[in-house]
N, C-alpha and C positions, 0 to 999 in steps of 0.2 A: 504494500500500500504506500507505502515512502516512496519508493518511485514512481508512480503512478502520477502525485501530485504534482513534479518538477516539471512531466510530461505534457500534462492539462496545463498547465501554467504557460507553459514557452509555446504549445499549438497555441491557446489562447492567444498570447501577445501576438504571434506567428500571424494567424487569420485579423487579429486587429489590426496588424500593420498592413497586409493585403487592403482588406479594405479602406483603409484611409490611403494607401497608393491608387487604389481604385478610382475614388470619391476623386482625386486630386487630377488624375488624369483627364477622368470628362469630366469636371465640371457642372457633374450634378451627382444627388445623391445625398447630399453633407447631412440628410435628415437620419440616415440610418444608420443603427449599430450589429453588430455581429454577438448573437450566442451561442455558444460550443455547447450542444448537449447531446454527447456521444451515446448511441444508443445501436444494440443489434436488435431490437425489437419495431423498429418505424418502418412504416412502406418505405415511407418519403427519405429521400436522402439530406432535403430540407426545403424550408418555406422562408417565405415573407410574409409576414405578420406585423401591424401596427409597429413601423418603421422598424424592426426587427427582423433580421435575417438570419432565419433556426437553422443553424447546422447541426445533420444529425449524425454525418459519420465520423465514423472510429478511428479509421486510419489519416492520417495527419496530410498525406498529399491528394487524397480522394474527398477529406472536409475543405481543402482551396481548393481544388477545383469545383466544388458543388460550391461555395462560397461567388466563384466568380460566376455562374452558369445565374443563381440563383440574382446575384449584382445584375446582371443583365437583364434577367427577363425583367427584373422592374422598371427599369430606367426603359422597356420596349412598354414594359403595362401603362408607363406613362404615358405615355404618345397616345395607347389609344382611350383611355379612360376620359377623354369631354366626347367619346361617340355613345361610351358605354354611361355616359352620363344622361345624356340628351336620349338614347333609347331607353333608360330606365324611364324619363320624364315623360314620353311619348304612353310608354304603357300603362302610367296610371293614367295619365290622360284619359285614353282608350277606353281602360274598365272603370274609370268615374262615367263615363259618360253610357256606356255598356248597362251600371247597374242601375241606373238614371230611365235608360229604356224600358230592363225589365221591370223593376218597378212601374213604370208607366202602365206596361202591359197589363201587368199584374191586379193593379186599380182597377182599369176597364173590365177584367174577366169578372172580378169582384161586382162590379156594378152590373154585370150580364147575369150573373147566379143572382143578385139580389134579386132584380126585376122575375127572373123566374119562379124566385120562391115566392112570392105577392103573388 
């Protein structure tokens, strides 16, 4: 276990210093931090999460490279997230106005049973 912790300790620095060369190179990014939590149990080799980038592997040159794969796809999620913004915005739009109809419908049918039961 004594060695174990020298180990976690210097990948940790390791992948923090990646990432701040990262961040430094393009010029975006500066929101996000790197956590090491080496695990043989996850699908995922790792995520982004609320400006958190989870590294989940074990081996020290397979958590940089899932570290830079992972830098990547966000700074790419960026680009497209005001489409995936403005299509969230469209769909409620859509089922406001959707449940705005059935409702509507739903009255009238109402007023057709009343009228039948009189």
């Amino acid at each position: 276990m004594g060695k174990q912790a020298p180990s976690k300790e210097l990948c940790n620095r390791r992948l923090e210093a990646e990432l701040e060369q990262l961040k430094r190179l393009s010029g975006i990014g500066f929101e996000l931090k790197v956590v090491w939590e080496p695990s043989t149990d996850r699908v995922l080799s790792g995520e982004v999460k609320n400006n958190s980038v989870f590294v989940y592997e074990v081996d020290e040159e397979k958590a940089v490279k899932t570290l830079r794969h992972e830098f990547l796809d966000y700074c790419i999620s960026q680009a497209i997230q005001p489409y995936k913004d403005v299509s969230n915005m469209l769909i409620r739009v859509v089922n406001d106005d959707a449940y705005k109809r059935k409702e509507r419908i739903v009255e009238a049918l109402m007023k057709l049973l009343g009228a039948d039961m009189k």
